[in-house]
Legacy VTK file of the C-alpha trace (Angstrom):
# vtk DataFile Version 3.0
C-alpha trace
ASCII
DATASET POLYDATA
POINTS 347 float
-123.779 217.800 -150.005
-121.800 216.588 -146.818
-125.236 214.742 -145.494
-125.652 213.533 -149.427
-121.885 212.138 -149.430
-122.297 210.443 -145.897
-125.635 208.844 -146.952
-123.811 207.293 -149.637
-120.945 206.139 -147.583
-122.903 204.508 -145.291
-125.137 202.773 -148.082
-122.245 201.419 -149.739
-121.332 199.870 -146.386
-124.284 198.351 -145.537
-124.536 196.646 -149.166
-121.168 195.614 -148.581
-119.705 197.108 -151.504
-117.510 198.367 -148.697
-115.680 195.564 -147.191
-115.833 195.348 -143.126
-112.840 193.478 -141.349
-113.906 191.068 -138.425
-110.673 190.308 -136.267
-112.149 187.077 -134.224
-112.765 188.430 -131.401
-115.691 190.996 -129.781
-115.243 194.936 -130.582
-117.365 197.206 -128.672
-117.498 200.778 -130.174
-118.085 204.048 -128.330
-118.756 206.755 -130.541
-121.035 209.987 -131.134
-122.853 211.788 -133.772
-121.649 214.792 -132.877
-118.408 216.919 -132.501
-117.188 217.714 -129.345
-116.765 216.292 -125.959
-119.610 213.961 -125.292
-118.002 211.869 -122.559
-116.402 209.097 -124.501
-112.986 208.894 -122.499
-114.780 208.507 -119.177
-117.441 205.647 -121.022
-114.410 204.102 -122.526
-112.683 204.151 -119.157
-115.486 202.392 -117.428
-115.989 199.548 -119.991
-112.038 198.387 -119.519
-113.096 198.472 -115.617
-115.576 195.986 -115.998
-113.979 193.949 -118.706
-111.363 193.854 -116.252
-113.292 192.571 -113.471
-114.394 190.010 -116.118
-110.999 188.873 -116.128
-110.807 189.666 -119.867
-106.999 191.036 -121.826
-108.302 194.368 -123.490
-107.098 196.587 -126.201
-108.106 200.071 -126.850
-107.625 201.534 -130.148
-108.410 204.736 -131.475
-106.691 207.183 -133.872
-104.671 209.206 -131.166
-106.384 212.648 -132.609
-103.623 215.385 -133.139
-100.698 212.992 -131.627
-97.386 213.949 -134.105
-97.106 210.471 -135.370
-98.379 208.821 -138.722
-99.069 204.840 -138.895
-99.901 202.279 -135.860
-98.236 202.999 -132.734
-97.979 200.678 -129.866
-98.910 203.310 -126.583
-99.015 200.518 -124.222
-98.464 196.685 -124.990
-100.236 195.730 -121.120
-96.963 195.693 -119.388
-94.682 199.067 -120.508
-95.822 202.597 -121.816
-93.698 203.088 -124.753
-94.187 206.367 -126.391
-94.945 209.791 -125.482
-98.021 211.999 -125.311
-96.919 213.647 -128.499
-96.485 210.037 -130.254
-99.672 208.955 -128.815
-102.415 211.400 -128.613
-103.385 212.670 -125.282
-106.542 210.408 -124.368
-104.850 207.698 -125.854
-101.713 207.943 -123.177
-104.251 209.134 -120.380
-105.734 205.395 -121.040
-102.922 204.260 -120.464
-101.637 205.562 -117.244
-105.050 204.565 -115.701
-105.029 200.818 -117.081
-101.510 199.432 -117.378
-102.745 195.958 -118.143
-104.682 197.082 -121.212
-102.546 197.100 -125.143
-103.293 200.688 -125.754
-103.096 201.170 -130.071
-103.045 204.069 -132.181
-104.083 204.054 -135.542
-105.625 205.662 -138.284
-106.693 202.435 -139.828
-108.263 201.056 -136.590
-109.417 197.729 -137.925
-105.535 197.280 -138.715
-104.653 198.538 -134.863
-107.443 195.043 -133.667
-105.719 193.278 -135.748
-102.241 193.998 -134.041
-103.980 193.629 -130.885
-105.231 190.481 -131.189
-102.512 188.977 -133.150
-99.443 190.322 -131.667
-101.124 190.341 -128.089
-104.052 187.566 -128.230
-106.601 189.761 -126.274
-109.892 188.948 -125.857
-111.294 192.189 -126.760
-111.285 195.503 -128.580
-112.891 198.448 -127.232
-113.251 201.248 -130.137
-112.623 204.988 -129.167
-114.541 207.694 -130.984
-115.373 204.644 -133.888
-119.157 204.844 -134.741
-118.146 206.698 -138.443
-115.462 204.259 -138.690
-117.043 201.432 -140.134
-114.447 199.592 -141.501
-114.212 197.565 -138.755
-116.981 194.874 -136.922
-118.183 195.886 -133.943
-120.084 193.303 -132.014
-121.613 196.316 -130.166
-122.410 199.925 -131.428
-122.959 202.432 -128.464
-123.041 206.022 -129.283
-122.780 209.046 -126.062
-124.838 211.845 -126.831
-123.904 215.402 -124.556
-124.179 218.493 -124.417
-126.883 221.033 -124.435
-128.020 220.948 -128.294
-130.734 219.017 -129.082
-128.882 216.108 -131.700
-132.636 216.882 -133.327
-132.058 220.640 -134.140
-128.266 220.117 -134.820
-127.311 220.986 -138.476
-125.026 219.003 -140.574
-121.299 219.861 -140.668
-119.874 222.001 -142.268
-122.629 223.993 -140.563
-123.134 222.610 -137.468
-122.146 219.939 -135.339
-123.435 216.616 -136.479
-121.082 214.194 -138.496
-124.146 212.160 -139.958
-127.878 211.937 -140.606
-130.250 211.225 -137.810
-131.147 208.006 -139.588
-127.314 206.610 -139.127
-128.774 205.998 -135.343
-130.515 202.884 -135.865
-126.701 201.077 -136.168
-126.596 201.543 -132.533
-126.781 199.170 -130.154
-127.577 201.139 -127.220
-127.586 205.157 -126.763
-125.995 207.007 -123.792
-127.612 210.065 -122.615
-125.105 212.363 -120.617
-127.322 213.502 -117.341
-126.295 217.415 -119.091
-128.185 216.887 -122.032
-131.062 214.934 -120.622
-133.051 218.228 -120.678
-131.671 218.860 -124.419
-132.751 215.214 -125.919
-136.531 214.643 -126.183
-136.375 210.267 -126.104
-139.666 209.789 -127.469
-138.427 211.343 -130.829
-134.865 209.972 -130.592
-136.958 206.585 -130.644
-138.041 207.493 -134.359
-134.527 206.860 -135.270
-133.654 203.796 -132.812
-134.976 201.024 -130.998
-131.757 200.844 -128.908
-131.914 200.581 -125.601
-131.102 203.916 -123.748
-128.472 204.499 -120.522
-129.069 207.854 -118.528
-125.127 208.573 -117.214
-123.555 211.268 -115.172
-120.017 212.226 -115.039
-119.360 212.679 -111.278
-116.166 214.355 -109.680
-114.389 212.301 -107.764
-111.508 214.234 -105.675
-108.508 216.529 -106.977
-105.101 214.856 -107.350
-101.521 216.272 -107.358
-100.438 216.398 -110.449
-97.336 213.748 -109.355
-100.315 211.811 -108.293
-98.963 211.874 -104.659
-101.728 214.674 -102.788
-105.183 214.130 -102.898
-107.999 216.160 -101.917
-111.498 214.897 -101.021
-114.542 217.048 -102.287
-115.820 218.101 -99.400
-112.665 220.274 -98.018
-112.050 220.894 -102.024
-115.252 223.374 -101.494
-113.404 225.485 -98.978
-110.610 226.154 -101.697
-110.158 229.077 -103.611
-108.624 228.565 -107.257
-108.318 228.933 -111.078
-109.018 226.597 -113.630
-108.014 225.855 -117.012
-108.886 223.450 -119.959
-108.862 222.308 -123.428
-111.188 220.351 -124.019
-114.318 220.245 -126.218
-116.903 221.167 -123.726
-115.268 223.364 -121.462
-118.468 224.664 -119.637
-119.321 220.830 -118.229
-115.859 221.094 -116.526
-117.166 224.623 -115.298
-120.463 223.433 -114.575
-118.409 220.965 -112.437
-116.431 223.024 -110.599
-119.024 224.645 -109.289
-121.154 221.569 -108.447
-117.952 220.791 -105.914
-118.513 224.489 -104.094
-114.849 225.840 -105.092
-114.422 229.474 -105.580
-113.513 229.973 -108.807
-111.652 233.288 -109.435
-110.850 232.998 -113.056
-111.814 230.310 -115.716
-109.491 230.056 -118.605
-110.410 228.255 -121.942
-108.036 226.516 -124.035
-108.868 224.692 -127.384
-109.560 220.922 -127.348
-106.512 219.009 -127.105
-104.441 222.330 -126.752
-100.807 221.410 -127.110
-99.311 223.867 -124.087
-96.290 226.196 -125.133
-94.904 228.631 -122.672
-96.583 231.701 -123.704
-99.406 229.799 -122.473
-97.477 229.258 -119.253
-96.478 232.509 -118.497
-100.383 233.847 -119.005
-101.529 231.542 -116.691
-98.837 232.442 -114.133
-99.618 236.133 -114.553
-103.138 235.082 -113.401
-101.479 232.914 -110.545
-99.720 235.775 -109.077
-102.852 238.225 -109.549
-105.401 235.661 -107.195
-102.655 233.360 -105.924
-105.314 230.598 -105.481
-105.261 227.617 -103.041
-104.364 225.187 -105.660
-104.657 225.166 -110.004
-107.197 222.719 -111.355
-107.191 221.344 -114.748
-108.964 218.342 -116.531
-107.416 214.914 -116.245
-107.416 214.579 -119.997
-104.733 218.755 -119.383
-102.597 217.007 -117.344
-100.547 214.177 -119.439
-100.407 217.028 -121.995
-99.069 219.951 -119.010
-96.686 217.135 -117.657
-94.999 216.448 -120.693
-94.959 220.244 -121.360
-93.658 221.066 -118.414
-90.445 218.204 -118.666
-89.454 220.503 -121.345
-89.548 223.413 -119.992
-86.095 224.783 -118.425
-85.788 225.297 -114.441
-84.705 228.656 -115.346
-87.675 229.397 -117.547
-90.058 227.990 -114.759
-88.554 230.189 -112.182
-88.384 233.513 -113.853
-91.926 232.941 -115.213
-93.686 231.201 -112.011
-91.244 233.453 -109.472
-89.175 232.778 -106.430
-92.258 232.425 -103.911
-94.360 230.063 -105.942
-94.364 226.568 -107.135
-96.455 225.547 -109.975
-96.337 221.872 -109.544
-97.270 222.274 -105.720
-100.504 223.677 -106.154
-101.717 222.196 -109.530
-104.080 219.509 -109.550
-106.292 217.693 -111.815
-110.367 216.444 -110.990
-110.630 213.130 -111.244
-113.967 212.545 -112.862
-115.985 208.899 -112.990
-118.853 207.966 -115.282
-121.736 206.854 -113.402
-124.869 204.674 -115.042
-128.273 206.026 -113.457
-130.206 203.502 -115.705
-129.531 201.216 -117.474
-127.226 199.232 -115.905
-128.209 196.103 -115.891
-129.317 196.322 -119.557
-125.464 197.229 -120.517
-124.139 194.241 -118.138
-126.945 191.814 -120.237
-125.214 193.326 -123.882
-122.390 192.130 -122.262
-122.791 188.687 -121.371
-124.627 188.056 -124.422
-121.627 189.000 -125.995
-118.939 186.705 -124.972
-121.453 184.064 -124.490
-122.237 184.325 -128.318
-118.146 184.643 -128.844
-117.169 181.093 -127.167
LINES 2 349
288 0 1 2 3 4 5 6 7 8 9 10 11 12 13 14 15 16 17 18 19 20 21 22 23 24 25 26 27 28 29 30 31 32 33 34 35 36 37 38 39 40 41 42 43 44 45 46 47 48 49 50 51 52 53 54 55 56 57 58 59 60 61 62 63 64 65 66 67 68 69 70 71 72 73 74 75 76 77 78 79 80 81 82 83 84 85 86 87 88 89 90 91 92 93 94 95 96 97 98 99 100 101 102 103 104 105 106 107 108 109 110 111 112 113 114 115 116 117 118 119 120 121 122 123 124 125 126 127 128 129 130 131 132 133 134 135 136 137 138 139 140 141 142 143 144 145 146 147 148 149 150 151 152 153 154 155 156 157 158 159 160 161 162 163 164 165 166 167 168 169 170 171 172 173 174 175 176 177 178 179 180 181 182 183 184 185 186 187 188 189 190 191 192 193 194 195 196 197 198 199 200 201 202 203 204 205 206 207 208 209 210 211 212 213 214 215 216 217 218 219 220 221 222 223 224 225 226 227 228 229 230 231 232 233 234 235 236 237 238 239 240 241 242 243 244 245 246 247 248 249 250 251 252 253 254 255 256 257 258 259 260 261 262 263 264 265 266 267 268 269 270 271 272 273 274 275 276 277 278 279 280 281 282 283 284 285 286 287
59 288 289 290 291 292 293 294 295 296 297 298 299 300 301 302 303 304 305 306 307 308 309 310 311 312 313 314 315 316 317 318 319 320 321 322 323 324 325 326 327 328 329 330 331 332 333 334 335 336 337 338 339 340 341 342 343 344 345 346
């Protein structure tokens, strides 16, 4: 019934029975077919890098999934943050921090969200977040991340499984990123029954461990000589585990948190009882933990932080987050080619 009702969606779409809002200017989309982290935030990440060195204005919009806010809000307009992880969403604010020159939008209705971003702020263009089902608005380019280790193939249809639609939704893609995880999991020749896009092989690579005040770094290699515990919530916890150990830390406990966990202090007091049982070299979360742990933690009375984290131990001196970059193996120069076909077709 779910595949049934998608089918139809996307046929009234494509008939345009459903209309499709073009806001002027290009809109690349980075989506999945799938639930679950796939990579998108790091994919997303790289694409404003290289718009950037294009010398292009970007705007990011996305929904802000599980922010406590209803409606468009403004995250970043390319000068100021202006809202909060709660108001935001947390990948939505993490996107922020890491580009303040990019208008950062949040919005349920994302072809209203471009619209705001290129009328309010004249960029030149929209990058999509997690917007292959949401069709409502062109996209000049369609490029969908598949991860983890289930084979898309195999995957059932929610409510059952993972997948959001059928396999034959692939052939709106533009170009398909394979996650270097799943490469085992994702046979291409029959991935190729569904699309003639072009395929990217990427990796997500650690890049060092940073303070969560974003004032201590440390490289990789004396990283491996630390002991620690980790913590996440995100929707593949066992790449960041798979990760960690790729680095050489010794991991004494692992602790698993829902994606896009909203931290509370019972959670902070179980991970301290943890702290004081291994009393680790230094606390390591995801990137995508630590806006939501900051803003948790501004709220969270000195009193509270010292009766629960104890006289002889400071959280926020030994908690850092991996910094993690998404790396194209192949397929590079295919992506870079998409690209300049793009804005050449746009002037």
């Amino acid at each position: 019934m779910y595949g049934a009702a998608m089918w139809i969606r996307n046929w009234c779409y494509d008939v345009k029975l459903f209309s499709i809002k073009n806001v002027g200017v290009p809109v690349i989309s980075v989506g999945n077919m799938s639930t679950g982290g796939t990579g998108k935030t790091p994919f997303v990440e790289l694409l404003v890098r290289m718009l950037s060195h294009r010398g292009k204005k970007i705007a990011v919009v996305s929904r802000g999934y599980k922010r406590k806010t209803t409606g468009t809000v403004i995250v970043s307009d390319g000068v100021n943050i202006r809202t909060s992880v709660e108001q935001s969403g947390d990948e939505s604010y993490q996107i922020a921090r890491k580009f303040p020159d990019a208008v950062i939008i949040v919005d349920g209705i994302r072809s209203r969200a471009a619209a705001i971003a290129v009328e309010k702020f004249s960029v030149d263009v929209i990058v999509m977040d997690d917007g292959f089902q949401h069709r409502s608005l062109h996209r000049d380019l369609d490029i969908v991340m598949i991860g983890g280790l289930t084979s898309l193939i195999s995957m059932r249809l929610l409510p059952s499984g993972q997948r959001r639609e059928p396999l034959s939704s692939l052939s709106r893609a533009h170009l398909v990123a394979i996650s270097s995880q799943s490469q085992g999991a994702v046979d291409t020749t029959v991935l190729q029954q569904y699309t003639d896009a072009p395929i990217l092989k990427v990796s997500h690579k650690p890049k060092e461990l940073i303070s969560l005040d974003g004032t201590q770094r440390i490289d990789l290699t004396t990283a491996g000589k630390k002991n620690c515990i980790a913590f996440c919530g995100i929707g593949n916890p066992e790449s960041f585990q798979r990760t960690l150990g790729q680095i050489g830390v010794h991991v004494k406990e692992f602790m698993t948190f829902s994606d896009h966990h909203e931290y509370n202090d019972r959670d902070l007091q179980a991970i301290t009882v943890r702290i004081e049982f291994h009393n680790p070299d230094v606390i390591i979360m995801t990137e995508k933990d630590t806006v939501v742990w900051q803003s948790f933690m501004g709220g969270v009375s000195s009193s509270l932080q010292r009766s629960a984290i104890g006289s002889n131990f400071t959280f926020m001196q030994r908690a850092y987050y991996l910094e993690i970059e998404i790396d194209i193996e192949e397929g590079k120069d295919i992506l870079q080619q998409q690209l300049d076909a793009l804005f050449m077709k746009a002037a």
